[in-house]
PALOTI-737494 format. One record per residue (C-alpha): residue in one letter; chain; residue number from 1; x, y, z. Coordinates in Angstrom, 3 decimals. Layout:
REM residues N
+----+----+-----+----------+----------+----------+
: aa : ch :   i :       c1 :       c2 :       c3 :
+----+----+-----+----------+----------+----------+
:  a :  A : NUM :        X :        Y :        Z :
...
+----+----+-----+----------+----------+----------+
END
This chain:
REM residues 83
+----+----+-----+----------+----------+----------+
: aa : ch :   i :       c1 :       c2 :       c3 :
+----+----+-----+----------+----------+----------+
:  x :  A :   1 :   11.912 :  178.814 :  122.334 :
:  x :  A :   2 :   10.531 :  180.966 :  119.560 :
:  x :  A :   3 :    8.916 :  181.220 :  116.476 :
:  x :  A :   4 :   10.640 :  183.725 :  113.364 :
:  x :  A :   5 :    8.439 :  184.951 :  110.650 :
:  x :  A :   6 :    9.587 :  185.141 :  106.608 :
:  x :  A :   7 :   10.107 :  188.275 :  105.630 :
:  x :  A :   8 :    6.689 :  187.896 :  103.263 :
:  x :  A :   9 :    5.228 :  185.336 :  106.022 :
:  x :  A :  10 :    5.264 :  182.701 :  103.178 :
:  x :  A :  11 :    6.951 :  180.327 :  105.933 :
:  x :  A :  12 :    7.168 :  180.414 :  109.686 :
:  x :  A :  13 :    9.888 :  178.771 :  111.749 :
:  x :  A :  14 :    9.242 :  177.738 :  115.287 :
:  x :  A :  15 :   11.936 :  176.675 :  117.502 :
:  x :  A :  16 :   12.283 :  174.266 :  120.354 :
:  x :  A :  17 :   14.230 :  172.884 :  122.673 :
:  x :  A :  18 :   14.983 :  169.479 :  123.739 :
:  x :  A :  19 :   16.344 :  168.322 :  126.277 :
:  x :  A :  20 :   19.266 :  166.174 :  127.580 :
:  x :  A :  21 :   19.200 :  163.257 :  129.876 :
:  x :  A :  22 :   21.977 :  160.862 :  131.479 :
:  x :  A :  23 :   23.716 :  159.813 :  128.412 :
:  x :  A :  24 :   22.438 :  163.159 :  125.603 :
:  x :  A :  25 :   22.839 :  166.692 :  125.731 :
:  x :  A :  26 :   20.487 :  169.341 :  124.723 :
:  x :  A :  27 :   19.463 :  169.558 :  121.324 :
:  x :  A :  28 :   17.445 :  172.271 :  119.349 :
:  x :  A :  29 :   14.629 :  171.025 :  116.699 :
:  x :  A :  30 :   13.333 :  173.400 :  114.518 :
:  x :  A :  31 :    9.921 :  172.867 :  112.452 :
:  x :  A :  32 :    8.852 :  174.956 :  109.127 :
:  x :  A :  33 :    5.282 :  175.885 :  108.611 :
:  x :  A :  34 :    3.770 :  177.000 :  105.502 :
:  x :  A :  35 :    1.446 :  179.496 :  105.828 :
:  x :  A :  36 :   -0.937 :  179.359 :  103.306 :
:  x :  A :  37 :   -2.035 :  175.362 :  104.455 :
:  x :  A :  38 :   -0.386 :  174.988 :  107.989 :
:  x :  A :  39 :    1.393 :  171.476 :  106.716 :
:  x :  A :  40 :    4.815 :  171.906 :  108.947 :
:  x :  A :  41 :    7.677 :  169.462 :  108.804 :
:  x :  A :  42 :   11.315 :  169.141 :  110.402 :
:  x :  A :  43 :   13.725 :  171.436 :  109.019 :
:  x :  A :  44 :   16.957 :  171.478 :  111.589 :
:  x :  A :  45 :   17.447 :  169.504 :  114.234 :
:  x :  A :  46 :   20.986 :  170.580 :  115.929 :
:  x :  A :  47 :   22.806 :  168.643 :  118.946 :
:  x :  A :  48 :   24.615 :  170.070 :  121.959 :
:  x :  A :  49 :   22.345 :  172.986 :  121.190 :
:  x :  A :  50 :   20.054 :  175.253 :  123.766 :
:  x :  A :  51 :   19.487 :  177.949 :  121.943 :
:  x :  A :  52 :   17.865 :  179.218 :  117.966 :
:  x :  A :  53 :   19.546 :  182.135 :  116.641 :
:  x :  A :  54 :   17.432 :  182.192 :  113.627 :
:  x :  A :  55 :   17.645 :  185.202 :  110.503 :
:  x :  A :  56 :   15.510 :  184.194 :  107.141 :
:  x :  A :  57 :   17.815 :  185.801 :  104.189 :
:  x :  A :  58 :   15.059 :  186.000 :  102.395 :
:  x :  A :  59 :   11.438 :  184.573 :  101.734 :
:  x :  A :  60 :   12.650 :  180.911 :  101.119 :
:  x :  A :  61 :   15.894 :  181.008 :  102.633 :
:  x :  A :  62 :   16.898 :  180.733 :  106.238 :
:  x :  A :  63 :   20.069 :  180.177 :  108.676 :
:  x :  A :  64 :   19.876 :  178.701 :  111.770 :
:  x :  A :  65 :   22.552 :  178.392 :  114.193 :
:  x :  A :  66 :   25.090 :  178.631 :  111.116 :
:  x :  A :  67 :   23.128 :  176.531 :  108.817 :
:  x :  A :  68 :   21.722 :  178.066 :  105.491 :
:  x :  A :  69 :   18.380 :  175.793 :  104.362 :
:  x :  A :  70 :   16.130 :  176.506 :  101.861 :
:  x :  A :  71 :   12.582 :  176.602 :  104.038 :
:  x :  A :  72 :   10.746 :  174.689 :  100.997 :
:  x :  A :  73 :   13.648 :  171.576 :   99.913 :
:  x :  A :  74 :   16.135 :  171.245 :  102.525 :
:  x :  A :  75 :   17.028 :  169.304 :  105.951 :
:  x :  A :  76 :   19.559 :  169.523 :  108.471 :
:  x :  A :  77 :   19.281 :  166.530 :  111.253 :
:  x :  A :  78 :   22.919 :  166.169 :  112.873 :
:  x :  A :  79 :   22.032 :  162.410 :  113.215 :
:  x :  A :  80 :   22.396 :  161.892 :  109.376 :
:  x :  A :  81 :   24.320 :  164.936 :  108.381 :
:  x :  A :  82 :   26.630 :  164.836 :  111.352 :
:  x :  A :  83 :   27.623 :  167.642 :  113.437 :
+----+----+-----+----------+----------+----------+
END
């Protein structure tokens, strides 16, 4: 789907999309990389999703689809957060 930059490239979100079947809609997971070693990890994972507006607010912190996470602590999943 994409793939958004920090504004000091400290961090790099990529986006993707996954999708429904018979009995789940689309969802959109989105991963955080760390530049400096490549290690990446889950950082939002939305449901009845298809698309990533993404905007970093600054270095370390970034919204996506309405969500504010810090890019080095935080999680959104909306299987244990809810929706």
């Amino acid at each position: 789907m994409g793939s958004w930059d920090s504004p000091k490239k400290t961090y790099t979100v990529k986006a993707y999309l996954c999708p429904g079947n018979a009995t789940t809609d689309f969802s959109v997971r989105c991963e955080v990389i760390t530049t400096s070693t490549g290690e990446s990890r889950n950082l939002y994972w939305g449901y009845r999703q298809e698309e990533a507006q993404v905007q970093w607010k600054d270095d370390h912190t970034v919204e996506i689809n309405g969500k504010t996470l810090d890019a080095e602590n935080d999680t959104y999943d909306w299987r244990v957060d809810g929706e």
